[in-house]
N, C-alpha and C positions, 0 to 999 in steps of 0.2 A: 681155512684161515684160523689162526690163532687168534687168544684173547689180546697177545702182547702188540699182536699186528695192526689193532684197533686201537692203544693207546695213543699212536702220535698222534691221528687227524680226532678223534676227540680230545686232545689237550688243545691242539690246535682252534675246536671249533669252541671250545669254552675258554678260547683267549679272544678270539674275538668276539664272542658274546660278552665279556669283562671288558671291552675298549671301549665298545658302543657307548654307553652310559658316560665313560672319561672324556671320550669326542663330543660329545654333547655339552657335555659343561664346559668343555673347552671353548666352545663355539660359542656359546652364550655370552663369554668375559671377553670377547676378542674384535675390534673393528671389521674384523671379518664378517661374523656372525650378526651384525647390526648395533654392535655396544659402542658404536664410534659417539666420541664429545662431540665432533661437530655437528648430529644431524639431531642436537636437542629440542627437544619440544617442550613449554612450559605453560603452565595453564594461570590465564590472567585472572579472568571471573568465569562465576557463575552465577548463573539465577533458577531457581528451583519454580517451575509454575505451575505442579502439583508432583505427586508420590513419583510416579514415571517417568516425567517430564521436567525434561530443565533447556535451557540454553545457556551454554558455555562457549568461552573465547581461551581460541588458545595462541600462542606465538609459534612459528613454523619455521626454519630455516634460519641462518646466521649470516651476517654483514647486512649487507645492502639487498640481499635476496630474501630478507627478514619477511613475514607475512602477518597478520593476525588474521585468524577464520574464525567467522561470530558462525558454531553449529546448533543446530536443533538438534537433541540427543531424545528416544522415545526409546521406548523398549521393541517396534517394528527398524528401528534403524538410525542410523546417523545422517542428516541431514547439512550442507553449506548451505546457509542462510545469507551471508556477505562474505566479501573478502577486502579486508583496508591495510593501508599502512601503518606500518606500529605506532602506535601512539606514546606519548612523552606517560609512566607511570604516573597516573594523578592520585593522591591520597585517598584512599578507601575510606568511604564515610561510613563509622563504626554504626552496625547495627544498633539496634537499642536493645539492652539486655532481655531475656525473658525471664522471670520470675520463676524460681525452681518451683516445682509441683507442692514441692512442701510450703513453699509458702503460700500459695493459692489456694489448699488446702486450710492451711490455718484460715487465710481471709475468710475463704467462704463460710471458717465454721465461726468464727466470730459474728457474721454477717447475720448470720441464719438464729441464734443465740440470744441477740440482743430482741428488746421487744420493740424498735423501732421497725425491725425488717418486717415484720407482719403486714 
């Protein structure tokens, strides 16, 4: 066989190794692929109950087949904790600020400064 008798099925096999990657992303942006609006999911709260660990609620499904799942989320796995009906959005009670480092730093060195701290 010739060299030339080789070029079509390698053009051939480096066209479709060039589509794979295009079909992919294609698939991604397409209801197809799982990008549909209606199967959104939206996260209500969370609570952090150390580094690893938190429990989050999220909303599941649209209309009347809406769900909220309160999960236990760990670094071994994702856990259903509950499952209730969505609840009316109640106003998020703003944490209370923490104090940048820099200024706890300042405090403590005033703190440590004065001759009362002794």
């Amino acid at each position: 066989m010739t060299a030339g008798s080789y070029l079509g099925p390698l053009a051939a096999f480096a066209l479709i190794l060039a589509l794979i990657p295009a079909a992919l992303w294609l698939l991604k942006r397409t209801p197809l692929g799982g990008a549909a609006s209606g199967t959104a999911m939206r996260l209500v709260g969370a609570l952090p109950l150390a580094p690893n660990q938190r429990i989050v609620t999220v909303e599941v499904g649209s209309g009347d087949d809406r769900r909220w799942l309160v999960l236990g989320v760990t670094p071994a796995g994702i856990n259903t904790l509950h499952t209730l009906a969505p609840q009316a959005d109640a106003p998020v009670a703003a944490a209370p600020a923490l104090p940048a480092f820099a200024q706890l730093l300042q405090r403590q060195q005033r703190g440590s400064g004065s001759p009362d701290a002794r």
